[in-house]
C-alpha positions in Angstrom: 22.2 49.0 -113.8 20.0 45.7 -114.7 21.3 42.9 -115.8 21.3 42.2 -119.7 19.0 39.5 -119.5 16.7 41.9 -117.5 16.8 44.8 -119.7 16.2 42.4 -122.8 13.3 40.9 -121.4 11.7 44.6 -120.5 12.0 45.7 -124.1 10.3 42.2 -125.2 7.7 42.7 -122.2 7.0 47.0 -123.5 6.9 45.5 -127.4 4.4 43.1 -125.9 2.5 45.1 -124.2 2.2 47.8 -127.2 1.5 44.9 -129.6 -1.9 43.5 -126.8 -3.0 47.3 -126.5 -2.7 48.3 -129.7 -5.1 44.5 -130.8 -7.5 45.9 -128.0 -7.6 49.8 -129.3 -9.0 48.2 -132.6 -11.5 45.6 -131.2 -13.0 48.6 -129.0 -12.8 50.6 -132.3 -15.0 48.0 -134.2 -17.2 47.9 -131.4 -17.5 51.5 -131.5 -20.2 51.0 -134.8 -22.3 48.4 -132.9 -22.6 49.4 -129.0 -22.9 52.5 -127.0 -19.3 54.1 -125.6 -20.4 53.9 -122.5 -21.1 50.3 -122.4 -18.2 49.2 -124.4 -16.3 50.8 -121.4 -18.3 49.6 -118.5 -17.6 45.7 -120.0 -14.8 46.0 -120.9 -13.8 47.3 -117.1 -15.6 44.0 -115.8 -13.2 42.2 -117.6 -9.7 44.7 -117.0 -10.5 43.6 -113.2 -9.5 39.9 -114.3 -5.8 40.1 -114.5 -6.3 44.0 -112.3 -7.0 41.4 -109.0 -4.3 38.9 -110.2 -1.8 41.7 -109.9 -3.3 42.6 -107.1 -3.1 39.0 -104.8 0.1 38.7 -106.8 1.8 41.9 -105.2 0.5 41.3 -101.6 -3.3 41.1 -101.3 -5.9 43.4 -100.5 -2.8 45.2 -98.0 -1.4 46.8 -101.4 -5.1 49.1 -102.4 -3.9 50.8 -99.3 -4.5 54.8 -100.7 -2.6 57.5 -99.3 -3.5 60.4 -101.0 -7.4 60.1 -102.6 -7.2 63.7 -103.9 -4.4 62.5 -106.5 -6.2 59.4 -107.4 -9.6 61.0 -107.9 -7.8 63.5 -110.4 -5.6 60.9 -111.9 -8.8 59.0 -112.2 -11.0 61.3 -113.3 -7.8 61.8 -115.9 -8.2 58.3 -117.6 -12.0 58.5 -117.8 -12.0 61.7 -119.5 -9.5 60.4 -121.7 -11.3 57.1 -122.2 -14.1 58.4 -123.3 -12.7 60.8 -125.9 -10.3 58.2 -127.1 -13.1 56.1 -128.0 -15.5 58.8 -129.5 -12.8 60.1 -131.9 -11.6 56.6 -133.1 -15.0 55.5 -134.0 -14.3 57.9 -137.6 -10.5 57.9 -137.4 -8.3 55.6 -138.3 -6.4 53.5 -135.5 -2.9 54.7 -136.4 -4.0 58.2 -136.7 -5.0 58.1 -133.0 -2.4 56.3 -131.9 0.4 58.6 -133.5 -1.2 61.6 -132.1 -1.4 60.3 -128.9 2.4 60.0 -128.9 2.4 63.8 -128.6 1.9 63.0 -124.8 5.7 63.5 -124.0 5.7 67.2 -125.9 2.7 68.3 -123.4 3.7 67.2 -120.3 7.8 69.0 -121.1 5.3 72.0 -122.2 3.7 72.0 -119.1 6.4 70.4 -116.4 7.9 74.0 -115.7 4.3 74.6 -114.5 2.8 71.7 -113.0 6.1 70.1 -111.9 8.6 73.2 -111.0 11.1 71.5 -113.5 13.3 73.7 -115.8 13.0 73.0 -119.7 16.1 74.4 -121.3 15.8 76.1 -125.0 16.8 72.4 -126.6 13.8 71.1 -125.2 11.2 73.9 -125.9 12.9 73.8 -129.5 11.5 70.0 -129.6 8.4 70.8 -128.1 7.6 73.6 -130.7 9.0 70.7 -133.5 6.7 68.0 -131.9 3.4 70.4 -132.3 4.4 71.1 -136.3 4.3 67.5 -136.3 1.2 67.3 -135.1 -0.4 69.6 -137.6 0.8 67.9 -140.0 -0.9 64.7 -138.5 -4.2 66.5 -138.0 -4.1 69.2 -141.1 -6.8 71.5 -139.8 -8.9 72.9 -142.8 -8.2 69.9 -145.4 -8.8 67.0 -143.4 -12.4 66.0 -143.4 -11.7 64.6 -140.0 -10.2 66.8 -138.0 -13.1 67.2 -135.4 -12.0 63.9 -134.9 -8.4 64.2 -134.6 -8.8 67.5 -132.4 -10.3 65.4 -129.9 -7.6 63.0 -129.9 -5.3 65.7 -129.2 -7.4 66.8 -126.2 -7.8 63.5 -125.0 -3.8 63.6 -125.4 -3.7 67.1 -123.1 -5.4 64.8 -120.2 -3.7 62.0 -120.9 -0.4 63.8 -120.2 -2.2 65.5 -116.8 -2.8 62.2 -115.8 1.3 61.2 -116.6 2.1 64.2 -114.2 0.0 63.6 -111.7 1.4 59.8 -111.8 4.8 61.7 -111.6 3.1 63.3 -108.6 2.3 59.9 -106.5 5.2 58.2 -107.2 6.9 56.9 -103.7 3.5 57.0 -102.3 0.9 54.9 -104.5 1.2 51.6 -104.8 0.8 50.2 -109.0 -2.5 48.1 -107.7 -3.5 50.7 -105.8 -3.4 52.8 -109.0 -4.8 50.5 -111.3 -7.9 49.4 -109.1 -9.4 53.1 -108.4 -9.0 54.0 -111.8 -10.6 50.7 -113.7 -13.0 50.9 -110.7 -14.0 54.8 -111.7 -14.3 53.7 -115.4 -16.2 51.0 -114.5 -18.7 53.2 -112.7 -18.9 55.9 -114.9 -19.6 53.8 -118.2 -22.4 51.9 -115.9 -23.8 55.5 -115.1 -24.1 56.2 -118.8 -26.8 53.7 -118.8 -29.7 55.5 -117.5 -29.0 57.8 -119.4 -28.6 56.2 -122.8 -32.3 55.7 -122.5 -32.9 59.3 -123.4 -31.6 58.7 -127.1 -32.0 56.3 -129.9 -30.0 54.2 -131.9 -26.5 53.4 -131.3 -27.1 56.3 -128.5 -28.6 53.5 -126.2 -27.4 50.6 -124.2 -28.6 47.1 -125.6 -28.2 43.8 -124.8 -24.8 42.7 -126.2 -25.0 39.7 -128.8 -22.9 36.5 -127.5 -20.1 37.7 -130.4 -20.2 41.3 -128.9 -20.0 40.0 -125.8 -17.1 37.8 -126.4 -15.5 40.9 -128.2 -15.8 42.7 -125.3 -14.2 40.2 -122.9 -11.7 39.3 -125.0 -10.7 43.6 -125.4 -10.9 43.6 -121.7 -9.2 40.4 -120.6 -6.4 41.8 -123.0 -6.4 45.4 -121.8 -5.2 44.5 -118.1 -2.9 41.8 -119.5 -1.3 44.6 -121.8 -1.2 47.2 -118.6 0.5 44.3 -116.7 3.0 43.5 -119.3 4.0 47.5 -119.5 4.3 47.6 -115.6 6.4 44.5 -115.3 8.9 46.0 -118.3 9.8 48.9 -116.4 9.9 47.0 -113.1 12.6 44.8 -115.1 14.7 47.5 -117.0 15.5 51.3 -116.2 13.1 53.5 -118.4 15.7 54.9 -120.5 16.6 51.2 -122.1 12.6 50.2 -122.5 11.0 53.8 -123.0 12.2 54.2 -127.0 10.6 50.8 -127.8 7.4 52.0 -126.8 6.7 53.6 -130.3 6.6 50.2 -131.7 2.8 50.5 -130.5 2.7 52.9 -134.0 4.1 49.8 -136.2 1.1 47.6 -134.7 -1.2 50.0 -135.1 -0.6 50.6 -138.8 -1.4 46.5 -138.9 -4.0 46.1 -137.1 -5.8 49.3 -138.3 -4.9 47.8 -142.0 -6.1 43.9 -140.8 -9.3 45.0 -139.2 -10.5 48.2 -141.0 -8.1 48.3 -144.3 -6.8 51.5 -143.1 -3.8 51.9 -145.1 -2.3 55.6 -143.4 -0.7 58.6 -146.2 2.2 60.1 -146.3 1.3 62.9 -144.4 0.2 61.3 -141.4 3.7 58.8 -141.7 5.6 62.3 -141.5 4.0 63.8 -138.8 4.0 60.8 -136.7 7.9 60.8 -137.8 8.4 64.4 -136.4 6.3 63.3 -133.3 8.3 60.5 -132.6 11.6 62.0 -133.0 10.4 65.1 -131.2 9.9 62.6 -127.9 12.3 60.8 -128.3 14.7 63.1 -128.2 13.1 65.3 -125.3 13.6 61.6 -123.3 17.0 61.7 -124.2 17.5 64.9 -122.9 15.5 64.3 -119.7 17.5 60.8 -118.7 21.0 63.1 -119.8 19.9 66.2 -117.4 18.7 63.6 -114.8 22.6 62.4 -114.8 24.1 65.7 -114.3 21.6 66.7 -111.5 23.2 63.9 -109.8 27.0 64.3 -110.3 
């Protein structure tokens, strides 16, 4: 078990890190009206490899990108582009703390699909919270009265890869190194929002790629500079405290989303989406709490 002092300074270090992500979810949401997705990601890569190389001479140099297996970081990267991508699309219309609660559905599809993917065994208790979790999610999304549910639905996919991307993580644990990790998979968005170029010149409009004004461009390095210092902060809280003391305060990313989305847009979320969230959040949570309890008995 961690010290106290080390467990304490994880939780500060995930509440951190939710609070920087959650800043840098709504300056790439405002950008969203004013540049091409594809070049809000390619930029904002350019500037995720600032505190991405830090890490990187930090841990051990250029000897810690060594890549074992590039047939799990292709798919995990391929993963977090996807997801990227749709991320950004969706919260261009929807609000911030829409997006961000129904991305907390992430733990509900990867229990859904770990019996499958992962050969693990999900007992009644947790397929009862998975089937909770989804009702929460409808109620979040509210296909057939909410104007924005195209949106929302592709939230929920980008969610589906998100959590393929967790389990494939799950997959390259022991053998991956974290820079490793985070240098293919900023370096594949990087490439893939630079190859959107060429072909933003077939449209019009916010379709096309366009010389960023200096306060775009300052947006867009401060959303990046800010992206890997969040990533880093979430690394180094787990490296500090055992997942099942830092994991719960990771929904605190929903409290600075309500604020920022409120600051930046005036987004002020109903109730609807406040309970769904709710049911979301408690679904997860509890599915972790079963996870770290079966965890103990495996080993006893």
């Amino acid at each position: 078990m961690a010290p106290l002092t080390s467990q304490l300074k994880g939780i500060l270090f995930l509440i951190i890190s939710g609070a920087i992500l959650s800043f840098t979810d709504g300056l790439a949401k405002y950008l969203t009206g004013r540049l091409v997705i594809g070049e809000i990601i390619f930029f904002r890569a350019c500037f995720v490899f600032v505190p991405v190389v830090i890490m990187i001479w930090w841990r051990g140099g250029l000897s810690s990108l060594r890549v074992n297996s590039w047939r799990f970081q292709g798919a995990r990267a391929v993963c977090v582009v996807v997801t990227t991508f749709m991320f950004l699309g969706a919260t261009r219309y929807l609000p911030l703390a829409d997006a961000i609660a129904i991305l907390f559905a992430s733990p509900i599809f990867i229990t859904a699909m770990a019996p499958f993917a992962l050969g693990e065994q999900v007992g009644w208790r947790r397929w009862t919270a998975v089937l909770v979790g989804f009702g929460g999610v409808l109620l979040m999304i509210r296909p057939g009265s909410n104007p924005l549910v195209w949106s929302a639905m592709l939230v929920l996919g980008a969610t589906f890869v998100l959590s393929i991307r967790d389990i494939i993580t799950r997959r390259m644990s022991g053998t991956e190194s974290t820079s490793a990790i985070m240098a293919v998979s900023t370096g594949s968005i990087l490439l893939c929002g630079l190859i959107t170029l060429p072909l933003s010149y077939l449209t019009t409009g916010i379709g096309a790629w366009r010389m960023p004004t200096l306060e775009e461009f300052g947006l867009l390095a401060l959303t990046g500079t800010l992206q890997g210092v969040g990533q880093y902060f979430m690394v180094t809280a787990f490296l500090l405290a055992e997942a099942v003391v830092v994991v719960p305060f990771r929904y605190f990313s929903l409290i600075f989303a309500v604020l920022f989305g409120y600051l930046l847009f005036g987004d002020v979320p109903d109730p609807m989406m406040f309970s769904g969230a709710a049911v979301v959040v408690g679904s997860g949570l509890y599915i972790f709490q079963r996870e770290v309890r079966m965890a103990k008995l495996s080993k006893t």
